[in-house]
Jmol script that loads the backbone (N, CA, C; Angstrom):
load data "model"
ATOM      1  N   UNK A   1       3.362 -11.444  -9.181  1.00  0.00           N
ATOM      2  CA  UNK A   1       2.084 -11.722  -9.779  1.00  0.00           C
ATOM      3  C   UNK A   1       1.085 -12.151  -8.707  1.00  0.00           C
ATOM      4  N   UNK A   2       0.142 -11.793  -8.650  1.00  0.00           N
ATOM      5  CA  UNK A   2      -1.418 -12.226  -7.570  1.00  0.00           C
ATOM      6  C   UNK A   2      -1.985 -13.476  -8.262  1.00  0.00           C
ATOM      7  N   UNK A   3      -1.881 -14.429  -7.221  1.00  0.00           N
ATOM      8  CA  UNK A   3      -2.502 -15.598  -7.470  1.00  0.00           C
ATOM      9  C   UNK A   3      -3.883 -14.900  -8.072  1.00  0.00           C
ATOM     10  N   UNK A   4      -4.585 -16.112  -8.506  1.00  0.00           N
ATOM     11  CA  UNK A   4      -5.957 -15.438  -8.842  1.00  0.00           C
ATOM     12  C   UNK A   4      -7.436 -15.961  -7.734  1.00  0.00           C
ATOM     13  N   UNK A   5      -6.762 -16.420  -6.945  1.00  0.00           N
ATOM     14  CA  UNK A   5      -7.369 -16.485  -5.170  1.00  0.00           C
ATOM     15  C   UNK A   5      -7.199 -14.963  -4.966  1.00  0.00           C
ATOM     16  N   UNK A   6      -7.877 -14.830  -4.074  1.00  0.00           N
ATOM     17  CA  UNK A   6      -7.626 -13.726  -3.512  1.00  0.00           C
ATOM     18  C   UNK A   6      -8.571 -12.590  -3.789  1.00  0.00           C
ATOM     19  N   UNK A   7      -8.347 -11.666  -2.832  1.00  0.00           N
ATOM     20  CA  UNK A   7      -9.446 -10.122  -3.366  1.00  0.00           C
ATOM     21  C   UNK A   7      -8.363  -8.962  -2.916  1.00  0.00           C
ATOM     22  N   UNK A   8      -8.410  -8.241  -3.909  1.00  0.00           N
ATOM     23  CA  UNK A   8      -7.285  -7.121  -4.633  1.00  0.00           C
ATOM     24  C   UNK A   8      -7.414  -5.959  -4.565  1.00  0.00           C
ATOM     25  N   UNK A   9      -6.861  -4.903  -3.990  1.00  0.00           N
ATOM     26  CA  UNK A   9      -7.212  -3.837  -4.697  1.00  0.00           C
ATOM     27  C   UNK A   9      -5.733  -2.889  -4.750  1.00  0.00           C
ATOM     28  N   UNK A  10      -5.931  -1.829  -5.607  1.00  0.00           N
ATOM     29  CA  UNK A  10      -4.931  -1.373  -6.413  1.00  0.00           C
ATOM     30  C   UNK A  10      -4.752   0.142  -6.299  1.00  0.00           C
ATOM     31  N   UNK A  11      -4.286   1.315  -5.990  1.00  0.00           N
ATOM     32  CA  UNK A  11      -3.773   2.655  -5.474  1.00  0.00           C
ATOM     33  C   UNK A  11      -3.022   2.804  -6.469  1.00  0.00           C
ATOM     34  N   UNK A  12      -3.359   3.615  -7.789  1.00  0.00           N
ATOM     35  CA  UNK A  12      -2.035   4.313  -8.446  1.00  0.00           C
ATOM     36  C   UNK A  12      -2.058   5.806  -7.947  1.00  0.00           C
ATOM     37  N   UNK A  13      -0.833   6.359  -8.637  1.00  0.00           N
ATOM     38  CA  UNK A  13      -0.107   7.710  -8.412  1.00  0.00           C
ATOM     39  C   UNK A  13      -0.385   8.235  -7.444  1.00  0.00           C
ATOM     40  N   UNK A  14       0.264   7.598  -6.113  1.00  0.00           N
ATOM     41  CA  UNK A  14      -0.078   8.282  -4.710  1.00  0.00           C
ATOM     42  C   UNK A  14       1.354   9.109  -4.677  1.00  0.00           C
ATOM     43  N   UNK A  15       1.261   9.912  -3.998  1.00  0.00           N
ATOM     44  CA  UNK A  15       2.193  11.154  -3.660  1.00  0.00           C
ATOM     45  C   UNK A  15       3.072  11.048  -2.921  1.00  0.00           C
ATOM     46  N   UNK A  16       4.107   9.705  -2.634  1.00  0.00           N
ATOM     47  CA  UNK A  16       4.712   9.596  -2.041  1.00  0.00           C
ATOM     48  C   UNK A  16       5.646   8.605  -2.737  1.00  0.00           C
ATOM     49  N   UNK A  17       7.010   8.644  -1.964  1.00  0.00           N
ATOM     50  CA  UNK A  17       8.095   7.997  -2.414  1.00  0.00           C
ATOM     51  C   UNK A  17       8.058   6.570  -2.424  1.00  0.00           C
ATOM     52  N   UNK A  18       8.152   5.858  -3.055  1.00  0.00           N
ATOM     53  CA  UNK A  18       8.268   3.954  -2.929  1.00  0.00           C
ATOM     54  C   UNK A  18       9.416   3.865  -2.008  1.00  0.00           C
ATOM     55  N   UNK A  19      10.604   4.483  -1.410  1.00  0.00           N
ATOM     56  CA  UNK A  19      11.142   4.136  -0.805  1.00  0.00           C
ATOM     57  C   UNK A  19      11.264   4.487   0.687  1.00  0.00           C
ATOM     58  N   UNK A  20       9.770   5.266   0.506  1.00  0.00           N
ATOM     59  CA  UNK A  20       9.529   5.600   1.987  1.00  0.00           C
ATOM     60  C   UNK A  20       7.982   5.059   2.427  1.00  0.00           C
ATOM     61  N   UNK A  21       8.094   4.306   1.438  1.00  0.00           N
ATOM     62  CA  UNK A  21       6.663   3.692   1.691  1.00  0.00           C
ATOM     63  C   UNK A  21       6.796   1.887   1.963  1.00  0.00           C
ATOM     64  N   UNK A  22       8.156   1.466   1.122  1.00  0.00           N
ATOM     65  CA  UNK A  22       8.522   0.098   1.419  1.00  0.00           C
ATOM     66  C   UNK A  22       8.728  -0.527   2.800  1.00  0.00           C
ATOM     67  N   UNK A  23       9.311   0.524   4.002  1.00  0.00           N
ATOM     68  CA  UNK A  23       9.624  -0.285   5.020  1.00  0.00           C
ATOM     69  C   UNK A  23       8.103  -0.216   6.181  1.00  0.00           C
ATOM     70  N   UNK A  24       7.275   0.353   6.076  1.00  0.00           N
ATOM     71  CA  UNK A  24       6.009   0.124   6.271  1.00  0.00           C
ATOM     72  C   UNK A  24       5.326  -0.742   5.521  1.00  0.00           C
ATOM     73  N   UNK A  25       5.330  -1.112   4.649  1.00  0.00           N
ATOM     74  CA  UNK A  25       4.932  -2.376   3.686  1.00  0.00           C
ATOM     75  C   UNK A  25       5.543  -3.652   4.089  1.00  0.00           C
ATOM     76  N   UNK A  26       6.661  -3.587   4.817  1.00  0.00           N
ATOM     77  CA  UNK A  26       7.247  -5.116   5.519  1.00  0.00           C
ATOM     78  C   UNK A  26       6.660  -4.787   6.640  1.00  0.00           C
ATOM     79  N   UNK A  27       6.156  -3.728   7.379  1.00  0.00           N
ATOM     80  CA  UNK A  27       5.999  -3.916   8.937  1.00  0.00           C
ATOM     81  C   UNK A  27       4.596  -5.121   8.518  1.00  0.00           C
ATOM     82  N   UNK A  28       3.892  -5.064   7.658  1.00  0.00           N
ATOM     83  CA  UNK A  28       2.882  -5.788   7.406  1.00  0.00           C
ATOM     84  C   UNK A  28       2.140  -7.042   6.687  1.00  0.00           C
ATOM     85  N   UNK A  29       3.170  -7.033   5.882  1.00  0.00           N
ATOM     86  CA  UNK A  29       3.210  -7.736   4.975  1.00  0.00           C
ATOM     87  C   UNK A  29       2.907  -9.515   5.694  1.00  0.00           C
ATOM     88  N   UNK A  30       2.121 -10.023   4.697  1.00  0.00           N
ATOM     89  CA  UNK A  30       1.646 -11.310   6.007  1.00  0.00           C
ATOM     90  C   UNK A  30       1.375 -11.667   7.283  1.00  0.00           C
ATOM     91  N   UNK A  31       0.585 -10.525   7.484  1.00  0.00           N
ATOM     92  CA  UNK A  31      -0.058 -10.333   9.218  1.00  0.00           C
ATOM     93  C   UNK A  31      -1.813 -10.535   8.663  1.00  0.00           C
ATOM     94  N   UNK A  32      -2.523 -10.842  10.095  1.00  0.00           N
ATOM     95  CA  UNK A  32      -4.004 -11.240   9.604  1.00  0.00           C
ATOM     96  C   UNK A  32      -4.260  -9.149   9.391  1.00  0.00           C
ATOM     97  N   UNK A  33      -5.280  -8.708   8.843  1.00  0.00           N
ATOM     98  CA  UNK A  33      -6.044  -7.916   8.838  1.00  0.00           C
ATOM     99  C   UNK A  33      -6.224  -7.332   9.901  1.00  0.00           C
ATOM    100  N   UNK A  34      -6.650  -7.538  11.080  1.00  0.00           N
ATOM    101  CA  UNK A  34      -6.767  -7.036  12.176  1.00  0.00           C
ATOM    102  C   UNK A  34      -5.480  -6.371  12.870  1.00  0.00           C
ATOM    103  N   UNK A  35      -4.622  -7.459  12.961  1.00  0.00           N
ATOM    104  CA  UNK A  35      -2.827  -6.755  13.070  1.00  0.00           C
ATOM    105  C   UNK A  35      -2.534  -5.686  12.398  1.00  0.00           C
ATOM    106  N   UNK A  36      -2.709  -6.028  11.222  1.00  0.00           N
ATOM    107  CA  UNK A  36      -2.358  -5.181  10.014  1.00  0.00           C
ATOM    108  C   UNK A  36      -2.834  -3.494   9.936  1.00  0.00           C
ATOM    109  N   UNK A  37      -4.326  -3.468  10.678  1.00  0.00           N
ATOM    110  CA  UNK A  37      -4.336  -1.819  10.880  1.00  0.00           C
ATOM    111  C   UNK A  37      -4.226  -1.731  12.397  1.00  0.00           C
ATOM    112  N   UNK A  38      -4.398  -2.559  12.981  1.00  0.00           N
ATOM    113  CA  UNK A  38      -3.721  -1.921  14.333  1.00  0.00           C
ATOM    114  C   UNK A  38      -2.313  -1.389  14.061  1.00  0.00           C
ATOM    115  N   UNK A  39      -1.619  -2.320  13.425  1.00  0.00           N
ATOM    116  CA  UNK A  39       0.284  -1.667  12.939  1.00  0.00           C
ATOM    117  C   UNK A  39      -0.318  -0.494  12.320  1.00  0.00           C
ATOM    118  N   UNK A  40      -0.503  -0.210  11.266  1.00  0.00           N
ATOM    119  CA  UNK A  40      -0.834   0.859  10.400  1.00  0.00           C
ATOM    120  C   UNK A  40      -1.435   2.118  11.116  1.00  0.00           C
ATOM    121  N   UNK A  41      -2.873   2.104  12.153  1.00  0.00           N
ATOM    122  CA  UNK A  41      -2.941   3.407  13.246  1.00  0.00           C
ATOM    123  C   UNK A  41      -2.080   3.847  14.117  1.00  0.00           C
ATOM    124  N   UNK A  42      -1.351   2.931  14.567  1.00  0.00           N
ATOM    125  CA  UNK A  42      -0.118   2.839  15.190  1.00  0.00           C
ATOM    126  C   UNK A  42       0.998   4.082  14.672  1.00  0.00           C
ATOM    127  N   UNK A  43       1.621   3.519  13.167  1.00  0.00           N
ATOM    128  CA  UNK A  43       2.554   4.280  12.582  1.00  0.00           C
ATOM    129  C   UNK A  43       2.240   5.634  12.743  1.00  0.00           C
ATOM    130  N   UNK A  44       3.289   6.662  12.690  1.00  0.00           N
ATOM    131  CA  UNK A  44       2.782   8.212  12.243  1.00  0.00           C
ATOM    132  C   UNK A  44       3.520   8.493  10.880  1.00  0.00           C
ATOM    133  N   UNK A  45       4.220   7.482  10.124  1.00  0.00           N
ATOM    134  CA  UNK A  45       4.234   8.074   8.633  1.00  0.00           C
ATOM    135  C   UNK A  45       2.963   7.977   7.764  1.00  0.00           C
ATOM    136  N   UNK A  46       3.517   8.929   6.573  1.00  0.00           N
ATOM    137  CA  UNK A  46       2.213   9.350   5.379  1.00  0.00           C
ATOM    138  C   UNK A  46       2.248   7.971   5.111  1.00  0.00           C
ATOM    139  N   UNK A  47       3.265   7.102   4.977  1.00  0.00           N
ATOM    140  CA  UNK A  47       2.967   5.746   3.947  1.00  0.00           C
ATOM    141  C   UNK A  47       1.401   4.750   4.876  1.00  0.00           C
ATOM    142  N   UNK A  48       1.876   4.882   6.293  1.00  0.00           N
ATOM    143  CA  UNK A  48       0.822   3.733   6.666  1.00  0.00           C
ATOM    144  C   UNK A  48      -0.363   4.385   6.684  1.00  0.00           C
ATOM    145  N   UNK A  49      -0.730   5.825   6.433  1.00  0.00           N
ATOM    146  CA  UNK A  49      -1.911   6.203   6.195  1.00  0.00           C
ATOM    147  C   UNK A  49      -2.505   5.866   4.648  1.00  0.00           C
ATOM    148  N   UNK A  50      -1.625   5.692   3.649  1.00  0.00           N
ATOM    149  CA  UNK A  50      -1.901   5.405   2.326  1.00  0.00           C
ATOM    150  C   UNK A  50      -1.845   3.766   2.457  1.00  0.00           C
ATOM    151  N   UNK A  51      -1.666   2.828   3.114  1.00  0.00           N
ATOM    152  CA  UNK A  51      -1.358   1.573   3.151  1.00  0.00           C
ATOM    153  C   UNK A  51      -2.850   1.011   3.921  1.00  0.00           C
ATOM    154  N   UNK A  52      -2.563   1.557   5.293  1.00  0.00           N
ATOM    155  CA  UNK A  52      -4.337   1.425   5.627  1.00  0.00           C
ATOM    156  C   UNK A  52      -5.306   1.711   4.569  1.00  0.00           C
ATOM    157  N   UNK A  53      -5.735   2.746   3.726  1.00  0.00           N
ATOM    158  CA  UNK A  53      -7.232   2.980   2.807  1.00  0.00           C
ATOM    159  C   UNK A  53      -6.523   1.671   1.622  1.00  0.00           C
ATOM    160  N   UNK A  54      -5.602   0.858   1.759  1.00  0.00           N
ATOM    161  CA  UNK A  54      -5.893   0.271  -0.116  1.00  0.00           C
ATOM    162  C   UNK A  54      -5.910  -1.133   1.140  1.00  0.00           C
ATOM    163  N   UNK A  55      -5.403  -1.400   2.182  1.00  0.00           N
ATOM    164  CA  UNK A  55      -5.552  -2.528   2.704  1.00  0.00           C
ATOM    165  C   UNK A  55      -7.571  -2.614   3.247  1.00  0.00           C
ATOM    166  N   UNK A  56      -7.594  -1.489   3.699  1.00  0.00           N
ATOM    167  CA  UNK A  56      -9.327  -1.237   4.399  1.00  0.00           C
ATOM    168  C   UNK A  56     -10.047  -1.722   2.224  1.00  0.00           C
ATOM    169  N   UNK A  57      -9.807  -0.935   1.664  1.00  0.00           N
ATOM    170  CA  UNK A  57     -10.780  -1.180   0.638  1.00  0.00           C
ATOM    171  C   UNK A  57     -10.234  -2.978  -0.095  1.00  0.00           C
ATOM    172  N   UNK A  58      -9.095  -3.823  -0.239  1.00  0.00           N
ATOM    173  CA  UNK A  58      -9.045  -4.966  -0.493  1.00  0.00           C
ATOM    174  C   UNK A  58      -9.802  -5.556   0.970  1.00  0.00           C
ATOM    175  N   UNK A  59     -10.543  -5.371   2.008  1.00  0.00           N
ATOM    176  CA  UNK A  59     -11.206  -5.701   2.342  1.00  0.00           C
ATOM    177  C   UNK A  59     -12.678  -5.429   2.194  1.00  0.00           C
ATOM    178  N   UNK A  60     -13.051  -4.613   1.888  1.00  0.00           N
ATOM    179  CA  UNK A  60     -13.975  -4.235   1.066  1.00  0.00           C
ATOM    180  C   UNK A  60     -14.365  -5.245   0.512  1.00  0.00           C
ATOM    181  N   UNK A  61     -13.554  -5.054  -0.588  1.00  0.00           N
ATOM    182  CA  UNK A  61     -13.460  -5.722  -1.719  1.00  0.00           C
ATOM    183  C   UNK A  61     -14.060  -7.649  -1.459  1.00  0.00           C
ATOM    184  N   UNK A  62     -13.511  -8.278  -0.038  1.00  0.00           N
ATOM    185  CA  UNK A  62     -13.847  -9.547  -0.023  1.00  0.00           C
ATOM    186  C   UNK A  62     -15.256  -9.755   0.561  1.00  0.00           C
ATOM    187  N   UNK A  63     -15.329  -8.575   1.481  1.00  0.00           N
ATOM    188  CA  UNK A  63     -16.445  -8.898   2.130  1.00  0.00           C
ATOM    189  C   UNK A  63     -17.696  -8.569   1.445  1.00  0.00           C
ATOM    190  N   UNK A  64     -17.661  -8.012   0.033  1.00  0.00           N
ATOM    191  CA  UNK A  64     -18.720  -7.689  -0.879  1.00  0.00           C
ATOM    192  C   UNK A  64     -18.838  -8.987  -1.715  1.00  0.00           C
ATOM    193  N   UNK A  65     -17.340  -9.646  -1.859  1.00  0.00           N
ATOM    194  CA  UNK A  65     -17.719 -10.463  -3.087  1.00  0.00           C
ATOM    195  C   UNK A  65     -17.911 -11.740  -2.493  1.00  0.00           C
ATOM    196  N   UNK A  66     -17.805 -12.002  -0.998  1.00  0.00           N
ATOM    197  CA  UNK A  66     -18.050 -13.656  -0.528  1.00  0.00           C
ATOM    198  C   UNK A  66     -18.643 -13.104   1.048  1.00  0.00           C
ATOM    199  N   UNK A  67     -19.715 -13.228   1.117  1.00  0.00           N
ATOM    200  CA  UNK A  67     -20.590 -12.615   2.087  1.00  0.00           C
ATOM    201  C   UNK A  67     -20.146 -13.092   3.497  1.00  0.00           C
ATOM    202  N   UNK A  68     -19.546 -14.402   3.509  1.00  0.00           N
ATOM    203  CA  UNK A  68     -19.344 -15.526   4.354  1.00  0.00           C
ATOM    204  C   UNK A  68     -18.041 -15.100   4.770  1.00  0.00           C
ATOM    205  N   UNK A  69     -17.395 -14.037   4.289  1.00  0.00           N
ATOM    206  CA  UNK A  69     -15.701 -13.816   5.230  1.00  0.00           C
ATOM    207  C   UNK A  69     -15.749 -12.662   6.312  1.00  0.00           C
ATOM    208  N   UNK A  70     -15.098 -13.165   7.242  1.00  0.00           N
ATOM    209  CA  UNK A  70     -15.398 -12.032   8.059  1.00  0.00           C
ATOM    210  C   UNK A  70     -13.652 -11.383   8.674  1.00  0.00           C
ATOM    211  N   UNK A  71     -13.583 -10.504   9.129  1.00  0.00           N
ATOM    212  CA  UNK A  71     -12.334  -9.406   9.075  1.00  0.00           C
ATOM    213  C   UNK A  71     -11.587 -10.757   9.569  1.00  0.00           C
ATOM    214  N   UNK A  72     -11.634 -11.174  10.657  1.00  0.00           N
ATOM    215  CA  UNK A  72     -10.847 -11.909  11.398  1.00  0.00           C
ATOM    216  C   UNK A  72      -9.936 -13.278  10.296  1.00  0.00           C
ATOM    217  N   UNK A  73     -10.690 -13.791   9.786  1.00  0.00           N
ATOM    218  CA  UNK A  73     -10.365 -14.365   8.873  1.00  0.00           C
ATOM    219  C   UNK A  73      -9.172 -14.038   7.702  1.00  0.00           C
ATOM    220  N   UNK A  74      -9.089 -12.652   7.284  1.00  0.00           N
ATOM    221  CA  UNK A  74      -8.079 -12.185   6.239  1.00  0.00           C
ATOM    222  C   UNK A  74      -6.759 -12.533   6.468  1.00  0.00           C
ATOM    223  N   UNK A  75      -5.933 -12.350   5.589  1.00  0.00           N
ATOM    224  CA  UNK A  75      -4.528 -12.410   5.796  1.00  0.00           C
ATOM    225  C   UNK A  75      -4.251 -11.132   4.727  1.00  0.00           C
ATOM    226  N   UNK A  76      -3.332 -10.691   4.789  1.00  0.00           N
ATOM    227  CA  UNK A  76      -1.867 -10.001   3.926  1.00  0.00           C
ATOM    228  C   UNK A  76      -1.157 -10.989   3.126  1.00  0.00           C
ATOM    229  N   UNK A  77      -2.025 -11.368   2.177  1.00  0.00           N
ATOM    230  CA  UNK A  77      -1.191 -12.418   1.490  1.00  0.00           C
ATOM    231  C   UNK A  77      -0.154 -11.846   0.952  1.00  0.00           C
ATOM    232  N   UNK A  78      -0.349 -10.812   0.366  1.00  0.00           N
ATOM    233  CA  UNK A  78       0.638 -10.056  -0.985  1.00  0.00           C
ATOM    234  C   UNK A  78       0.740  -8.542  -1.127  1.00  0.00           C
ATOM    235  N   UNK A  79       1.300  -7.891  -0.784  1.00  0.00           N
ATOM    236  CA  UNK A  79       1.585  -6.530  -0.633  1.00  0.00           C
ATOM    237  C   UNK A  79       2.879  -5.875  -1.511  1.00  0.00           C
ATOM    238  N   UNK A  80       2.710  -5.305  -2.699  1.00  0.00           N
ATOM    239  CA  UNK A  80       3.336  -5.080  -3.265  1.00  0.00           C
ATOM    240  C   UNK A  80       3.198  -2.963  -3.128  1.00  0.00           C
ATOM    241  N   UNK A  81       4.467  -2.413  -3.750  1.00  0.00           N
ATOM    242  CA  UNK A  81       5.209  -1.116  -3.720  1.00  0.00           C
ATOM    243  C   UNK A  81       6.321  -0.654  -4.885  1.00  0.00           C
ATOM    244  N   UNK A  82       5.129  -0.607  -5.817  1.00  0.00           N
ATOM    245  CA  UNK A  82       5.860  -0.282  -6.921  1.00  0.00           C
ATOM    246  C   UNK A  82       6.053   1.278  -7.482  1.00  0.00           C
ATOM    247  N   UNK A  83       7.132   1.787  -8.186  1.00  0.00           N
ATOM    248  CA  UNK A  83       7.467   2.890  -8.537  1.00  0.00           C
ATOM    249  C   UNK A  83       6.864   3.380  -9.392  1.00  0.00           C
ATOM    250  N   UNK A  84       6.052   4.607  -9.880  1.00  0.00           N
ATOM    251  CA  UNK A  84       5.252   5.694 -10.018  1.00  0.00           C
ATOM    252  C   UNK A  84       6.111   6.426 -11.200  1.00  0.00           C
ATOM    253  N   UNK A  85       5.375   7.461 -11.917  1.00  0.00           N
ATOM    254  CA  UNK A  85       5.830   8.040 -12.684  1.00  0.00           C
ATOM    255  C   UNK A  85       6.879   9.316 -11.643  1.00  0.00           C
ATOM    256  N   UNK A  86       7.740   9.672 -12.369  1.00  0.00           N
ATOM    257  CA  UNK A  86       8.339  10.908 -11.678  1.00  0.00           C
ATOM    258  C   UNK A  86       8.050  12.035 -12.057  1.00  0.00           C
ATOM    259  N   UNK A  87       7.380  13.197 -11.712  1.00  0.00           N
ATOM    260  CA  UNK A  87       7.091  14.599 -12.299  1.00  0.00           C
ATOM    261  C   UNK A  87       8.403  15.173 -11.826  1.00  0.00           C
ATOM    262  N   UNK A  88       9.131  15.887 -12.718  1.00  0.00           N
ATOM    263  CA  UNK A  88      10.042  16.719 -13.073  1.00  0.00           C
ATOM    264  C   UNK A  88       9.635  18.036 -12.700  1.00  0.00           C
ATOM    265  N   UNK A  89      10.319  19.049 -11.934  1.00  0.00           N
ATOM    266  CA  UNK A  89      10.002  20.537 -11.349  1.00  0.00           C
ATOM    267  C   UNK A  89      11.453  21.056 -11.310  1.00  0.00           C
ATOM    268  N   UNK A  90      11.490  22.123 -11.532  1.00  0.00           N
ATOM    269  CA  UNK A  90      12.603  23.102 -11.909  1.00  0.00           C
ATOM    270  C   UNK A  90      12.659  23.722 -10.895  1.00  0.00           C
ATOM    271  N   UNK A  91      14.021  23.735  -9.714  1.00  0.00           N
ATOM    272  CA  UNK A  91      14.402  24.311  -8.513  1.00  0.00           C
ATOM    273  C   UNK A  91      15.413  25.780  -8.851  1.00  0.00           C
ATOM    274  N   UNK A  92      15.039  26.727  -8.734  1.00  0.00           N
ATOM    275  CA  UNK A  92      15.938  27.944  -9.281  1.00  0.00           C
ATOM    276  C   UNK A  92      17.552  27.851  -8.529  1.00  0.00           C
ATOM    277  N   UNK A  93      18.901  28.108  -8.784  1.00  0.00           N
ATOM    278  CA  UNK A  93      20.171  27.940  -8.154  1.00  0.00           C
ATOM    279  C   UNK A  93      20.256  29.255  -8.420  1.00  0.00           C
ATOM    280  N   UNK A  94      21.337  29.184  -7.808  1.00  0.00           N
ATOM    281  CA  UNK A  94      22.061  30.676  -8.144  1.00  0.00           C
ATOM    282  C   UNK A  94      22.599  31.153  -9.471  1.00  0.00           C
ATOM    283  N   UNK A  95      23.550  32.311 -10.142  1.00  0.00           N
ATOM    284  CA  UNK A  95      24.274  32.419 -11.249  1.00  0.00           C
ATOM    285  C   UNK A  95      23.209  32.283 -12.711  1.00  0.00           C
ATOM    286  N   UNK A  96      21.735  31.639 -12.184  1.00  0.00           N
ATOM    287  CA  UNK A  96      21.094  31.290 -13.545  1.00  0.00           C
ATOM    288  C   UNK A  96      20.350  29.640 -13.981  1.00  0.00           C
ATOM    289  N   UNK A  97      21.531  29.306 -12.412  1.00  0.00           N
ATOM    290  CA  UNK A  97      21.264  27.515 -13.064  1.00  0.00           C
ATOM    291  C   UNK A  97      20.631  27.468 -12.321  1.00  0.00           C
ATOM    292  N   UNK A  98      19.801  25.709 -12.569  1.00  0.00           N
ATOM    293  CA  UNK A  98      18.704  24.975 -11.853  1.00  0.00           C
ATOM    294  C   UNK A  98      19.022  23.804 -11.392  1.00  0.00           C
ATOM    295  N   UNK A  99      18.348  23.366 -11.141  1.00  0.00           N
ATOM    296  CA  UNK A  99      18.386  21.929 -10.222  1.00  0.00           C
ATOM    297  C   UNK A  99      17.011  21.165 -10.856  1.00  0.00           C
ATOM    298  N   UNK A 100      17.086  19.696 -11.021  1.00  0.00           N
ATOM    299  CA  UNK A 100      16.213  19.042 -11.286  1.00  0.00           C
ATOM    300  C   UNK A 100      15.253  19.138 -10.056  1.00  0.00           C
ATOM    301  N   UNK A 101      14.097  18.554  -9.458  1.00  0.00           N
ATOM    302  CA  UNK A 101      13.401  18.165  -8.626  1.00  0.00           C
ATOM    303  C   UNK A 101      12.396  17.406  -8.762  1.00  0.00           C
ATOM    304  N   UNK A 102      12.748  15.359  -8.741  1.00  0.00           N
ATOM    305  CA  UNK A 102      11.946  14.580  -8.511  1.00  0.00           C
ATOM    306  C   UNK A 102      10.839  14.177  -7.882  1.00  0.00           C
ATOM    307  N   UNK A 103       9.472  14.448  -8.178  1.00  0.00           N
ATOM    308  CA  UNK A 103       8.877  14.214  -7.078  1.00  0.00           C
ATOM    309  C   UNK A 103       8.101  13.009  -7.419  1.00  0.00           C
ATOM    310  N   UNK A 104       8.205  11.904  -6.602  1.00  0.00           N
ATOM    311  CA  UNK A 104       8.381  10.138  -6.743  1.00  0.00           C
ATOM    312  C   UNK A 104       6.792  10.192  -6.858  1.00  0.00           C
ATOM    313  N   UNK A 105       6.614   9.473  -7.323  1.00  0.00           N
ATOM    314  CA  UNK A 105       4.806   8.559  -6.805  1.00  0.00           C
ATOM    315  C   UNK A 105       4.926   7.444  -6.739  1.00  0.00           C
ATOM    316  N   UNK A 106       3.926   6.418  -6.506  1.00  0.00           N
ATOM    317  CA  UNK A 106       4.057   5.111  -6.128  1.00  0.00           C
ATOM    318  C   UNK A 106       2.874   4.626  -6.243  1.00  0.00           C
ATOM    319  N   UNK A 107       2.707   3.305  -6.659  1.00  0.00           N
ATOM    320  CA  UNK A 107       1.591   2.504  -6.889  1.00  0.00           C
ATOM    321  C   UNK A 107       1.274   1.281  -5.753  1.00  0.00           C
ATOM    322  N   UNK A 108       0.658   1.337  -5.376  1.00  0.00           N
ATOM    323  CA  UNK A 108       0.353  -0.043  -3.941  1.00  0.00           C
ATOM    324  C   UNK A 108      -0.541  -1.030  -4.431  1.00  0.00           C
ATOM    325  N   UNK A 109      -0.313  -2.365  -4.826  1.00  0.00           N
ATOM    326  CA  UNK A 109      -1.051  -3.417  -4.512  1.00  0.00           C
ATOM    327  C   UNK A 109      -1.051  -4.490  -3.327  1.00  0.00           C
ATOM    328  N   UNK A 110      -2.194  -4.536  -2.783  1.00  0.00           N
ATOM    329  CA  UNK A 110      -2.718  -5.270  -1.858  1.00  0.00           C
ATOM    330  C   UNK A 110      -3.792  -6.539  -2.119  1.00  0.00           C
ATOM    331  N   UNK A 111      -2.848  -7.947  -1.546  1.00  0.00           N
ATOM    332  CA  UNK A 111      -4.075  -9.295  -1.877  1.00  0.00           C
ATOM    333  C   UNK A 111      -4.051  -9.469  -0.959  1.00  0.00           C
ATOM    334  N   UNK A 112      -4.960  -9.941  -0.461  1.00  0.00           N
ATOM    335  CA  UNK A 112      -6.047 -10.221   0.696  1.00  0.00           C
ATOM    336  C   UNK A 112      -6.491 -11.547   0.813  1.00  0.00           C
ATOM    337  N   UNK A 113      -6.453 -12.475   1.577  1.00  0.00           N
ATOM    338  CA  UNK A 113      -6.685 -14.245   1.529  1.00  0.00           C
ATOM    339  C   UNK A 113      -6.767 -14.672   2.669  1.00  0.00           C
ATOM    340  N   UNK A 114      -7.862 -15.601   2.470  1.00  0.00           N
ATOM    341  CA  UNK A 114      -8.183 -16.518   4.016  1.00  0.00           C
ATOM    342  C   UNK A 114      -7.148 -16.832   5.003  1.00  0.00           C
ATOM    343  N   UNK A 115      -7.500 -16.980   5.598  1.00  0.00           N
ATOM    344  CA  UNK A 115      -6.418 -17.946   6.485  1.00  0.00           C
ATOM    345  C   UNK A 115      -6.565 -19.388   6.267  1.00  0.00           C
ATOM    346  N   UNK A 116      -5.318 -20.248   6.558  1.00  0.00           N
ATOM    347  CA  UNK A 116      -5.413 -21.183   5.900  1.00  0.00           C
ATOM    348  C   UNK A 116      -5.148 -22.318   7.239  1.00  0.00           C
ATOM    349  N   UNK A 117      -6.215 -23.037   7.986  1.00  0.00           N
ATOM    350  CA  UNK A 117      -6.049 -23.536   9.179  1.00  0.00           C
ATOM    351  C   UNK A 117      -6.425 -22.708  10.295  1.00  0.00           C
ATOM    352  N   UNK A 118      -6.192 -23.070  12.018  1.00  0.00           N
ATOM    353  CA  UNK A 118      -6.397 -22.182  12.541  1.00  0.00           C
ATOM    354  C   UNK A 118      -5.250 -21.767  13.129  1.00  0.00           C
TER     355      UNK A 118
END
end "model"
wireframe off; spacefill off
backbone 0.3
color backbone group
């Protein structure tokens, strides 16, 4: 649950697996903002490219609603990677039969919070 501190923002049905998106979600998870996309340009998976735009827009998000915060200031309070609907696709086999084919999505929430001290 997100404290109700904080500035939020929210990514449903992105096109990628939650379980290939989770261990890029710890590379970050409670680092200031600035760390946080340096790690993220850094990575070359799809996840830290989908992790950077919802972390860049929960900053957005603070610096619109409290004029007075500035990047340096943020933290990664809360970074959540939750599981997505699954679309179902029909893989042709041989003899007649098929194969299921899962293709995952995933939902990303990102809270965003001061730093607390220096």
């Amino acid at each position: 649950m997100a404290d109700k501190k904080g500035f939020k923002a929210i990514a449903k049905y992105l096109p990628s697996s939650p379980s290939k998106v989770r261990p890029v979600a710890d590379l970050v998870r409670s680092r200031s903002y600035v760390d946080a996309i340096a790690i993220l340009d850094a990575l070359p998976q799809k996840g830290a490219l989908l992790l950077k735009k919802v972390v860049k827009s929960a900053a957005a998000n603070a610096m619109n609603l409290n004029k007075k915060l500035d990047e340096e200031q943020l933290v990664v309070a809360q970074l959540f990677v939750d599981d997505g609907p699954r679309m179902k696709r029909v893989w042709p086999r041989s003899h007649g039969r098929r194969d299921i084919l899962l293709k995952r999505q995933c939902h990303i929430t990102v809270v965003l919070d001061e730093k607390v001290g220096k």
